[in-house]
N, C-alpha and C positions, 0 to 999 in steps of 0.2 A: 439758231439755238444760242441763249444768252450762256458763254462762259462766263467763270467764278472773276477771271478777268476784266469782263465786260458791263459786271454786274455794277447795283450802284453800291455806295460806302455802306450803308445800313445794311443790305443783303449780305454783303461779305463779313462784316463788323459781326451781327448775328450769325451766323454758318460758323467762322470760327471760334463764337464763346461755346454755341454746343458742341463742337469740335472738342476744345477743351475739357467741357464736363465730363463727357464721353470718355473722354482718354484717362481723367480721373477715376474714375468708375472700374475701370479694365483693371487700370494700376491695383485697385483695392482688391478684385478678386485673382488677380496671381497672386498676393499674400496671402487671403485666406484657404487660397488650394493648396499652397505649399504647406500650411502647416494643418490641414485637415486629410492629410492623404487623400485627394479625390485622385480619379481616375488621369489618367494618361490622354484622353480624347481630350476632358475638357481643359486640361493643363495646356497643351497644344494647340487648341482655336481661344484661349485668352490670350497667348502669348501670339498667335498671328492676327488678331485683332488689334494688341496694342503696338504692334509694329506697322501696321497699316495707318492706321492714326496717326500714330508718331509721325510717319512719313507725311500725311497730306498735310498737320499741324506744322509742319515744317517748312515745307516747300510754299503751301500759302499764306501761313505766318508771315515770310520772306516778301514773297511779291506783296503783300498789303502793304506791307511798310515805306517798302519803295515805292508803291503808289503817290503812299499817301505823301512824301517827302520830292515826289516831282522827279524822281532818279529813274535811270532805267534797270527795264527787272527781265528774268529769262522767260517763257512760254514753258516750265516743263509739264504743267498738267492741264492741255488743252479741254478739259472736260466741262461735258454744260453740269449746271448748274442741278437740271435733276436730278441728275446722276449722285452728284458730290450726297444731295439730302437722300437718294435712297442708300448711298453707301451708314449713312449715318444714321438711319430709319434700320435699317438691317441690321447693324453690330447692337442699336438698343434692343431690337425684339433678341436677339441672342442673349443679351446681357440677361433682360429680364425672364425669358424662359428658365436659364439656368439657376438664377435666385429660386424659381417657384419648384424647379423641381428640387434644388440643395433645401427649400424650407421643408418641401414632405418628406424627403428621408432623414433629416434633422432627425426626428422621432424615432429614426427604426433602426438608426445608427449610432454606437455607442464608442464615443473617443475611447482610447487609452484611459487619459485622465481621468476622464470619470468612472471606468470600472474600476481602475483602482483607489477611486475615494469611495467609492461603497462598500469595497472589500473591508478595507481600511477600518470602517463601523462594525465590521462583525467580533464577535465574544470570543469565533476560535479562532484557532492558528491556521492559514490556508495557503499556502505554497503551491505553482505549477513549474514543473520543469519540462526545458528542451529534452529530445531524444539526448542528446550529447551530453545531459547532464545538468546546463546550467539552468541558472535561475529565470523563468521565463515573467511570472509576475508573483510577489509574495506581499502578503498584508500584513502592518503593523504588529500586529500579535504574535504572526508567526516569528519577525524577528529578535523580538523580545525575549521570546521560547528559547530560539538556538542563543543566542547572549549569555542566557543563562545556563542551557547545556554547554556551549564551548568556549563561552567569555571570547566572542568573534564575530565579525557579521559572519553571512552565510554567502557561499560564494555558488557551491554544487550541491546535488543531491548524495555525492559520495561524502562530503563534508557531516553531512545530517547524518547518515549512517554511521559514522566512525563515531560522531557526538553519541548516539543513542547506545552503541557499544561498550561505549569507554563509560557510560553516565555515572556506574556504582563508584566508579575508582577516581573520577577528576573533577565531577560539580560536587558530590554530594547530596544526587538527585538520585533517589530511592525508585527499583524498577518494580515494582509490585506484583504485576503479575508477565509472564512470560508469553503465555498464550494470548493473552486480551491486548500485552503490551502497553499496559496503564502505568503512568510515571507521577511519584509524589517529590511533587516542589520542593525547596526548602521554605517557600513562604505559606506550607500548607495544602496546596491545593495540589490537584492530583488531577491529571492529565493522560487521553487517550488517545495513543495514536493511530491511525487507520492510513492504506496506503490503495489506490487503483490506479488504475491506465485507462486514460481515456482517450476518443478519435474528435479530432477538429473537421469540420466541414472539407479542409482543403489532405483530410487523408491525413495528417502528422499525427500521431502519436504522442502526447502529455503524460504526466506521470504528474497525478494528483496527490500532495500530502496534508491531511488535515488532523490538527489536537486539538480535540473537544473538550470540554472543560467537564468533569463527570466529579466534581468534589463533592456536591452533594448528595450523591449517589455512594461515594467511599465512604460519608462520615454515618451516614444512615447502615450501611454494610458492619462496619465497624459498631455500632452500638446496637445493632444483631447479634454479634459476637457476644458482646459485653453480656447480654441477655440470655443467650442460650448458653454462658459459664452462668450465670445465676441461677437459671432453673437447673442446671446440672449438680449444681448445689443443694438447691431446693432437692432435687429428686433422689439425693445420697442423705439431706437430712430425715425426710421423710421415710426412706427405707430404714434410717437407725432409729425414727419413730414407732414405724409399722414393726420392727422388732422388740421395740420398750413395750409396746401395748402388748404385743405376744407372751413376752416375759413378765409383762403384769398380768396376764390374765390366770396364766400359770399357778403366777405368787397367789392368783386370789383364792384359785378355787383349791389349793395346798393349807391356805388361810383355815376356808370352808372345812375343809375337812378335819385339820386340829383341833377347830371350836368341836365338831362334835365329838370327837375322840375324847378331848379334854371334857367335855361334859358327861359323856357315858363313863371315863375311867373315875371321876370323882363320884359320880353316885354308886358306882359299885365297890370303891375303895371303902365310902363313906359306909356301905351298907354291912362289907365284911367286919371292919370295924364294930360296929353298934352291936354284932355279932360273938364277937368275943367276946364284949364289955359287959351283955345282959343276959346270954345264954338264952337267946331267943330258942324257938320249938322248933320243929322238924320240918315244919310247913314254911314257915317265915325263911328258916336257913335256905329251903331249896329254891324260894322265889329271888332269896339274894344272890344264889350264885348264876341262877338264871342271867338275874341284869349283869355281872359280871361277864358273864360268857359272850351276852350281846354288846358288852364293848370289849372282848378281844375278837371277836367277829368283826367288830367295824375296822378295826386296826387289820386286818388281813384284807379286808375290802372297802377300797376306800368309795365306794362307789353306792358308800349307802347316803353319803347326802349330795343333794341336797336332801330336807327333810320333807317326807309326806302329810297328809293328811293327816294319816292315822295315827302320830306323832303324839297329836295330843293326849289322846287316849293312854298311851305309852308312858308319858312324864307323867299323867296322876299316879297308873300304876307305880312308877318309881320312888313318888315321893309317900304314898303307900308302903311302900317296902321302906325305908329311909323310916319312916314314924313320921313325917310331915302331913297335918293336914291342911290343904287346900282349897280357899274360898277362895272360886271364880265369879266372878261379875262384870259380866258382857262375855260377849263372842267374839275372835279372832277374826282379821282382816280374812276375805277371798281372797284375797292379792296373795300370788305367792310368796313375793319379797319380803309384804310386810309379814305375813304371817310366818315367815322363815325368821325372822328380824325379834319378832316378839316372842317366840319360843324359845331362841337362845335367850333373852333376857331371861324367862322364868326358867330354865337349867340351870343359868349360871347363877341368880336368887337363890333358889332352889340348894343348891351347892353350895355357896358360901353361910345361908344362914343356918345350916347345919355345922359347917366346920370352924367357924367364928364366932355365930351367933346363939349356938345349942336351942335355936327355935323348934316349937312343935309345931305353927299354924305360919303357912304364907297367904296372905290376902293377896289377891292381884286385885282391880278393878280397871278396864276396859271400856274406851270411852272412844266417839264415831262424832266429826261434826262433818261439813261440808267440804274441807278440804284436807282435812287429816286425821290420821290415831292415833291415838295417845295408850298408852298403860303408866299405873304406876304400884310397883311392886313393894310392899311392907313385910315386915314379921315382929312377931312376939318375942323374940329373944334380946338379948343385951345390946345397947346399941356400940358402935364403936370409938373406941377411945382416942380418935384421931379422925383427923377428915380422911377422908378418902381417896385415895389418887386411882383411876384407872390403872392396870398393870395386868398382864397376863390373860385370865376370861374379860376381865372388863375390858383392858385395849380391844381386845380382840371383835367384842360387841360394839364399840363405839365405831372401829372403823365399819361393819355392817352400816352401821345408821347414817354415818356421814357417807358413807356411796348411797346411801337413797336421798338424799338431801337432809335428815333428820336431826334431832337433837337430844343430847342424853342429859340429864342433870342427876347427881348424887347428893342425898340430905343426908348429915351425920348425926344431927342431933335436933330434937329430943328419942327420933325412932331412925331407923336405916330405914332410908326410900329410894327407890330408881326409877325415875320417870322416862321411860321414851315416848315421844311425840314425830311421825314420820308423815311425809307429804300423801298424798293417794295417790298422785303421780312422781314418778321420779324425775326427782331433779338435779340428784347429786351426778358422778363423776364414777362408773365403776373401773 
């Protein structure tokens, strides 16, 4: 059996350059085990590999050289030469098995460093602590957070708690709600804290602390608010609404019942009068104080208008008793409104061209086209010496007509005229 001794110059020459590469090789993975935390087995067969090497790189390094310079060299590694290449053939298939399994769990193992550069990218605050308190790994944001809460880094989780305590009275960091534990920034944003316990594979106990960033979930909450004070607005003006309309409806039908009072009290005022003045008969006096009687009736009953049907029949007899006579031409709306609307005009006609006018004949004519009706009321008497201003029956008429959408016009000269013209549907505002 040829020893490494015996061998020739190239045999040996070669054996020791793999020798060498070998031992570089060893070299490179005790660095990367120390600082990959692997395991203890294979930290311990790199480190007796490269002491093995060392040693044969050593000892036959030595004899080569002394060979090669003609000196004499010791015998300490009497070994054949198989041997030397299976020692060398062995420590490579080690070397390389160990690569191929450190390359598959490359993937399933996750350094330090890099869990916390991914933390690092998250939007919230994430902090783990030891049992004991300390810091075990915290993310960029979380420190940021306590910075701002204690103008400090963060050392313990009792640290964090005193910060979160103290927040109203030392940052200026507003605690919003008590129960949810949601904190508003001084740069705005508004932050939730949340706290668990969780277990590690090896049994430890962690104590998880994460702020979520919920700001736009506050500002949304907040212009809730805003919104539910404006309807609560809305729903107090609308209730002083819903009472204006009450109190208008009141005024209207108080309105309503004036006009006719004031209508029945002038033709019965007008009639006693005429009464006195001419020494009418026996028959006539008791017809006037009939319609007398029926408007102090109405004044104890306010519940005689609005006006009926039968109405009409009623005001000729009046203007009958009164000396007025009365050319009708056309027919009175169906509609109640209008036909409420255009009665009072001929009462309050009616009335006035007696008390003003000393008329004996009111013309009305009465006219229908496809979307409205008109009247327009005349008489024979004197016309008036000035224009005309609504005031008292007339206000009172006008605003009828403008609640149905209508229009009134007064002519003073050459004859007194009142024309109302009303929709056939309503479109005014009662």
């Amino acid at each position: 059996m040829t020893t490494f001794y015996q061998a020739s110059t190239e045999e040996r020459s070669m054996f020791l350059v793999c020798l060498f590469f070998l031992l570089i090789v060893t070299l490179v993975y005790l660095i990367v085990s120390h600082y990959r935390f692997q395991s203890k087995c294979n930290r311990y067969l790199n480190v007796g590999l490269f002491l093995i090497l060392f040693a044969l790189i050593s000892i036959l390094g030595e004899a080569l050289m002394k060979i090669n310079i003609q000196q004499p060299y010791e015998i300490l590694l009497p070994l054949p030469m198989w041997l030397l290449w299976c020692i060398v053939g062995v420590s490579s298939v080690l070397l390389i098995c160990e690569a191929v399994v450190e390359y598959r769990q490359r993937g399933k193992n996750l350094s330090h460093s890099f869990v916390k550069q991914a933390i690092d990218t998250l939007p919230d605050g994430i902090c783990y602590f030891a049992p004991s308190g300390a810091v075990k790994l915290c993310n960029l944001q979380m420190h940021r957070l306590f910075r701002s809460l204690a103008q400090s880094d963060m050392q313990s989780f009792e640290e964090l708690q005193k910060a979160l305590e103290e927040c109203d009275t030392k940052s200026g960091i507003i605690r919003l709600s008590d129960v949810r534990q949601t904190y508003l920034f001084p740069n705005g944003k508004a932050w939730r804290y949340s706290q668990t316990e969780i277990t590690a594979s090896d049994g430890v106990v962690y104590t998880e602390v994460i702020f979520s960033d919920v700001t736009e979930l506050y500002e949304k909450n907040l212009k809730l608010k805003e919104q539910t004070i404006q309807l609560e607005k809305i729903s107090r003006d609308l209730k002083v609404l819903s009472d204006n309309v009450s109190t208008m409806t009141k005024e209207k039908e108080l309105l309503a019942a004036k006009t006719g009072l004031h209508d029945r009290m002038s033709a019965g005022i007008i009639a006693m009068r005429q009464i006195l003045q001419q020494e009418q008969t026996t028959e006539e006096t008791a017809d006037t104080v009939s319609l007398f009687q029926k408007a102090v009736s109405a004044i104890k009953n306010d519940n005689e208008y609005p006006l009926e049907r039968g109405e009409l029949a009623e005001f000729m007899r009046d203007a009958d008793t009164i000396g007025v006579k009365v050319e009708l031409n056309g027919e009175l709306p169906q509609q109640q409104e209008q036909y409420r609307v255009f009665l009072i005009a001929m009462r309050e006609c009616l009335t006035n061209s007696v008390r003003h006018a000393d008329a004996t004949i009111l013309k009305i004519d009465i006219q229908e086209d496809d979307n409205c009706f008109s009247i327009r009321i005349t008489n024979n008497g004197k016309p008036p010496e000035s224009k005309v201003t609504p005031k008292g029956g007339l206000l009172n008429l006008y605003n009828h007509i403008t609640n149905l959408g209508g229009t009134m016009d007064i002519q003073s000269n050459p004859v007194f005229a009142l024309t109302v013209t009303v929709p056939k549907s309503k479109e005014g505002t009662e």
